[in-house]
C-alpha positions, 0 to 999 in steps of 0.5 A, a space after each residue: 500500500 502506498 503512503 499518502 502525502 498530506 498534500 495527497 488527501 483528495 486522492 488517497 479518497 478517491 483511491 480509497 473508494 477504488 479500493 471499496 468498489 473492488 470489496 464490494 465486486 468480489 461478490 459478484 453481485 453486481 458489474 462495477 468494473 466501468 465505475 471503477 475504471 472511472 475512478 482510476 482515470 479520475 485518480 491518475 489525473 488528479 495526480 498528473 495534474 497536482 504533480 505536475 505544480 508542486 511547490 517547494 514545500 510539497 516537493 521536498 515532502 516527496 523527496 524524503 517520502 519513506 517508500 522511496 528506493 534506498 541505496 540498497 535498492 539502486 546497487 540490486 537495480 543499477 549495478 552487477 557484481 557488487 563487492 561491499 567495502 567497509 572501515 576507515 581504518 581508523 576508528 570503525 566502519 559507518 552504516 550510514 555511508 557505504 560503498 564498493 566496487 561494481 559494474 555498471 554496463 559492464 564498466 566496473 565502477 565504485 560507488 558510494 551512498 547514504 542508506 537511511 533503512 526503510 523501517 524501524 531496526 534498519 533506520 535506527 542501524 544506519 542512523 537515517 542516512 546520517 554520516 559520521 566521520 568515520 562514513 566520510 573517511 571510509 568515503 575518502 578512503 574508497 575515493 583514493 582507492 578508484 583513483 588508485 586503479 583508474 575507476 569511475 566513482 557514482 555516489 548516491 546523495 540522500 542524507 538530511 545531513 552529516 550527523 550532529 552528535 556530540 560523538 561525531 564531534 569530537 572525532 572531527 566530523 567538520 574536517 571528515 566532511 571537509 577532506 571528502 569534498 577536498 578528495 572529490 575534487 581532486 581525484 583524476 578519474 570521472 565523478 557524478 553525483 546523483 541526488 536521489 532524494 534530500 541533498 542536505 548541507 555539507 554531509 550531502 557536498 562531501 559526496 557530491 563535489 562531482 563532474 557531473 551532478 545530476 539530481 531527480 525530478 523531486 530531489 531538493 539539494 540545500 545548505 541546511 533544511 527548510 525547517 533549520 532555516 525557518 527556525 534560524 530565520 523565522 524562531 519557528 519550523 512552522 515556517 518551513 514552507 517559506 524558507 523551502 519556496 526562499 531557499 530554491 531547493 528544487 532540481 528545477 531552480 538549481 539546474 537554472 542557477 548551473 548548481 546541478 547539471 542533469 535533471 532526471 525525470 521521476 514515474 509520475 507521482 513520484 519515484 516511490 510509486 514505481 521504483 523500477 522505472 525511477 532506478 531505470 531512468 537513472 541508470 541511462 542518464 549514467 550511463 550517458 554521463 560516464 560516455 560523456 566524461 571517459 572523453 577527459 584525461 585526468 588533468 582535464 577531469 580536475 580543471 573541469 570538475 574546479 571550474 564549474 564549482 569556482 563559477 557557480 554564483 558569478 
């Protein structure tokens, strides 16, 4: 069953009727085949139509909505031979970044993701997609060894931000963050960036520093959350959906600013409606973007990768 948005009500209703309809079929009593084909044609269009002029607020809703696919989800579609890679060898190994070497169309490739689980134990296990320095210096660690062996590095950006405790802290947590985005911007081999949910502060540019970024249809990428910024600007969250409409969070905005490079589109209502088709259509724009980029020597890599994040707000 799907989860419903608030902004989904009217349909969630009209879904809910379907569902009553079909109830009531299963008697066979009655014919009500044509009444519920009515209702699905309603339904796709109230869908179609309320998609198709989200605001930022209900955008950024989409972004995080929990049935979304996860990192584990687009290694099983995007990726063959997946070989997991674990550890900072320094302190210990962070579930909420991970990362390996694979295929993608026969291309062996590394790749390297936040994982936010998709229930309760899962979410507690990887700590909501939040990173800690160790995730960032396994990152970084990962990043050195594609570099090492002439491999494509694809991160995949979902995270609400790197972890604020007072642990992650302590272990230098802003200068992991700061060394990944210094490794991101110096590795000789291509880099894209797909922002496959919420691209949140620096926990989300320490993976993201890429010759290509490229980010979904109803992703959002920004500094710090709309609620933080509300809350700083405003002393409450409540004014979340200003800050969000103030801030430009959308693929949309940011692709018309030059912060992002590729907006890849989503199923309609959404990728957690059909998954399959959302990790299908990324995968092309990859495999597109790595064809595009095995053009560039190393030194070329650098400058192109330097350029275009030294430009951005000219």
């Amino acid at each position: 069953m799907i989860s419903f948005l608030d902004f989904e009500k009217p349909i969630a209703a009209v879904q809910a009727k379907i569902a009553e309809l079909r109830e009531t079929a299963q008697d066979g009593a009655i014919d009500i085949d044509s009444e519920i084909v009515k209702l699905e044609q309603r339904s796709d269009k109230m869908l179609a139509d309320l998609y198709a002029k989200l605001t930022p607020w209900q955008k950024t809703q989409v972004a995080r909505h929990p049935d979304r696919p996860h990192f584990k989800h687009y290694v099983a579609g995007l990726f063959d031979e997946f070989i997991p890679l674990a550890g900072d060898r320094a302190f210990g190994d962070d579930q909420a970044i991970l990362g390996g070497f694979a295929r993608l169309n026969g291309q062996r490739v590394l790749v390297i993701g936040h994982e936010k689980g998709n229930d309760t134990a899962s979410r507690l296990k990887h700590n909501f997609g939040m990173g800690k320095p160790e995730g960032y210096r396994k990152a970084i660690r990962l990043m050195q060894l594609a570099d090492r062996f002439g491999l494509p590095v694809i991160t995949l950006v979902d995270t609400s931000g790197a972890f604020p405790g007072v642990q992650a802290e302590e272990r230098g947590q802003a200068e992991a963050i700061a060394r990944s985005t210094e490794q991101c911007l110096a590795l000789g081999v291509p880099m894209i960036a797909a922002v496959v949910g919420e691209g949140g502060s620096g926990g989300a540019i320490a993976l993201a520093a890429g010759n290509r970024v490229i980010m979904f249809e109803h992703a959002i990428y920004s500094v710090i959350s709309p609620e933080g910024c509300a809350s700083i600007l405003w002393r409450t969250a409540e004014k979340a959906a200003d800050a969000a409409t103030a801030m430009q969070v959308t693929a949309q905005s940011l692709r018309d600013l030059g912060v992002i490079d590729r907006i890849v589109a989503e199923p309609m209502g959404g990728a957690h409606r059909h998954p399959a088709s959302a990790i299908g259509a990324l995968k092309d724009a990859l495999i597109a973007e790595l064809a595009d980029l095995g053009k560039l020597n190393p030194d070329e890599l650098r400058r192109q990768r330097a350029d275009k994040f030294l430009t951005m707000g000219n």
